[in-house]
FIDRENVEX-810562 format. One record per residue (C-alpha): chain; residue number from 1; residue in one letter; x, y, z. Coordinates in Angstrom, 1 decimal, always signed. Layout:
FIDRENVEX-810562
A  NUM  A  X  Y  Z;
...
***
This chain:
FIDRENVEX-810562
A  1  X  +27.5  -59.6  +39.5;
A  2  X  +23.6  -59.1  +38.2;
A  3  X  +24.6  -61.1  +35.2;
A  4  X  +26.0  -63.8  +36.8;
A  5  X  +22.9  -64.4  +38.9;
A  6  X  +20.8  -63.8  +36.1;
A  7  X  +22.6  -66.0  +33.9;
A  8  X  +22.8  -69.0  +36.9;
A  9  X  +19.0  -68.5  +36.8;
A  10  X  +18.1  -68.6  +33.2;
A  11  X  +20.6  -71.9  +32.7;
A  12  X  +19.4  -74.1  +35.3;
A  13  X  +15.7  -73.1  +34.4;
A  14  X  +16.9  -74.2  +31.3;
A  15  X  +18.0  -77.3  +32.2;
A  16  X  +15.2  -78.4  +33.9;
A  17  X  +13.1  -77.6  +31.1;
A  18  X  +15.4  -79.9  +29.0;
A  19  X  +15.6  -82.8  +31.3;
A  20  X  +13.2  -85.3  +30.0;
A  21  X  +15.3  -84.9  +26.9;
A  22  X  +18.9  -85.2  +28.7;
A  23  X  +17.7  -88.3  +30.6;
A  24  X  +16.2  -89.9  +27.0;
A  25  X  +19.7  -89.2  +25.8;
A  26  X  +21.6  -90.5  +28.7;
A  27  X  +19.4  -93.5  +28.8;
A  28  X  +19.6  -94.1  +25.0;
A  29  X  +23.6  -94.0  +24.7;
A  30  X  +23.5  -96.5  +27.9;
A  31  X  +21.7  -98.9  +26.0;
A  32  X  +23.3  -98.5  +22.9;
A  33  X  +26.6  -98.7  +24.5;
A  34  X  +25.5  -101.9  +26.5;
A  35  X  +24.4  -103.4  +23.0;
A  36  X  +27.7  -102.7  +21.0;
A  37  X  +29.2  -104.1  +24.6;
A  38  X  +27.3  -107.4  +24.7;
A  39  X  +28.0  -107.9  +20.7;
A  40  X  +31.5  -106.9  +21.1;
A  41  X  +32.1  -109.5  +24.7;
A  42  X  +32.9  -106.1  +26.7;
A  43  X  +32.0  -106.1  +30.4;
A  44  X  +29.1  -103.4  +31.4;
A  45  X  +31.6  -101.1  +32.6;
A  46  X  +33.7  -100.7  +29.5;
A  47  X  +30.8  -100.4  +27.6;
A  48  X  +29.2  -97.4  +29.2;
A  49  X  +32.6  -96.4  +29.1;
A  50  X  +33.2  -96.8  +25.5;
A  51  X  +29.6  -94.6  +25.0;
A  52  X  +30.5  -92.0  +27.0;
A  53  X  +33.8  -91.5  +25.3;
A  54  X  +32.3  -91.8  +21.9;
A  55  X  +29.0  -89.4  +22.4;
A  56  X  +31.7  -86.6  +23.8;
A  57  X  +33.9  -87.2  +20.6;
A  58  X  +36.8  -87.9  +22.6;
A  59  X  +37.3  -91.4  +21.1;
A  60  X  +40.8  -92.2  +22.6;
A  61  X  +41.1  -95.5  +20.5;
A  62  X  +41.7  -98.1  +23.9;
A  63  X  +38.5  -99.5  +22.7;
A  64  X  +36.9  -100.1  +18.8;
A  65  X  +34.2  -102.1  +17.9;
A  66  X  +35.3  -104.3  +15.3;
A  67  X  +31.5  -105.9  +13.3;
A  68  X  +29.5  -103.7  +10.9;
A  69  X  +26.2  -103.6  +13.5;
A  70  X  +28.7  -102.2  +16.2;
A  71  X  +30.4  -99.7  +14.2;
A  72  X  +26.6  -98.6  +13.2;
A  73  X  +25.4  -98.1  +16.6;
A  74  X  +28.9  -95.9  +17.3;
A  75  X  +27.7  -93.6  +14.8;
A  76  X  +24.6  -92.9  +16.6;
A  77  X  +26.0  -92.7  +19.7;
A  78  X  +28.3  -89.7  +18.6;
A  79  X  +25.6  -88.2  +17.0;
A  80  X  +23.3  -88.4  +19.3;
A  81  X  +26.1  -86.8  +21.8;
A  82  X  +26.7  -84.1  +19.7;
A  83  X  +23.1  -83.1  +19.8;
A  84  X  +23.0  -83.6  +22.9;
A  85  X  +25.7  -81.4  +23.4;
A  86  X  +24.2  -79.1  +21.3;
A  87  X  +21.0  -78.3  +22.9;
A  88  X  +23.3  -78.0  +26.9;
A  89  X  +25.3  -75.0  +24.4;
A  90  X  +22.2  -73.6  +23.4;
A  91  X  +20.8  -73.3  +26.7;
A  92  X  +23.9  -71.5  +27.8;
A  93  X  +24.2  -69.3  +25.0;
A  94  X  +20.2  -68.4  +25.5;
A  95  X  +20.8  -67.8  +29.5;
A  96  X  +23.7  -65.5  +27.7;
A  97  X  +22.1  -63.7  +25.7;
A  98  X  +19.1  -63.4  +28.3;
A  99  X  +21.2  -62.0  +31.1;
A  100  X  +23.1  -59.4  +29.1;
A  101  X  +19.9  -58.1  +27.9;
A  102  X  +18.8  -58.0  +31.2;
A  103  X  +21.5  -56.1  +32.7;
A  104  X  +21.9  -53.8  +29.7;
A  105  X  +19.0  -52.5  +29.8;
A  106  X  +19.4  -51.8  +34.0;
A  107  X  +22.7  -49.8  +33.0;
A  108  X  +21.1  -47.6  +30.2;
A  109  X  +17.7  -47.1  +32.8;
A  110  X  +20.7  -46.1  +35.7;
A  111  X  +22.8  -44.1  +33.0;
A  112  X  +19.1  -42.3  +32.2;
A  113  X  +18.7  -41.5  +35.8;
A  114  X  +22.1  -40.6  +36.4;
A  115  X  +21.7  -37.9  +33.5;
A  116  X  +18.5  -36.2  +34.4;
A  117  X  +19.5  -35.8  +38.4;
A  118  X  +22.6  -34.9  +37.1;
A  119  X  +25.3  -36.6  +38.6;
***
C-alpha cells in the first residue's frame, strides 16, 4: 500500500510540473489539426478528431488528408504525440522507480530492526 501512495504522489507532482508543456502540446495539435481541417473542408469537430487520433498513433483510416501541406502537418502531429506520450511514460516510470526506492529501503530499515530485537 506505501508504494501506491507514494507512487500517486510522485506522478501527479509530476504532472503538474509538466503541465505548461502538456497544455503547449494540447494546444499545438488543436491548431494543427484545425489547419489540416480548414485546408482539407473538414468541420472543427472532425478535425480535432482527426489530431487526436493521429498524435495517439491510432490512425483508424475514416479520415486522410489528401494535399502535400496536410500530409506534412500529420507528421508533426504524430510526432509531436509520441513525445508527448513519451514524457506522461517517463513521469510514471520516475514516480516508479521513486516509490520502490522509497519502500525498499523502509522494508530493509524494518527487516534491520526486526533482526536486532530479534523477532
Amino acid at each position: 500500500m506505501d508504494f501506491s501512495i507514494i507512487f500517486i504522489k510522485i506522478f501527479f507532482l509530476g504532472l503538474a510540473m509538466a503541465m505548461p508543456l502538456f497544455i503547449l502540446f494540447v494546444g499545438t495539435i488543436c491548431l494543427l489539426g484545425l489547419w489540416i481541417g480548414r485546408h482539407e473542408k473538414w468541420s472543427r469537430y472532425d478535425s480535432i478528431y482527426y489530431a487526436f487520433i493521429t498524435a495517439t498513433t491510432v490512425g483508424y483510416g475514416d479520415m486522410r488528408p489528401v494535399t502535400k501541406l496536410s500530409k506534412f502537418l500529420a507528421v508533426q502531429i504524430a510526432f509531436m504525440g509520441l513525445v508527448f506520450t513519451g514524457i506522461y511514460v517517463s513521469i510514471a516510470v520516475n514516480a516508479a522507480s521513486v516509490a520502490f526506492n522509497e519502500t525498499q529501503d523502509v522494508v530493509s530499515i524494518k527487516a534491520e530492526i526486526h533482526q536486532v530485537l530479534g523477532n
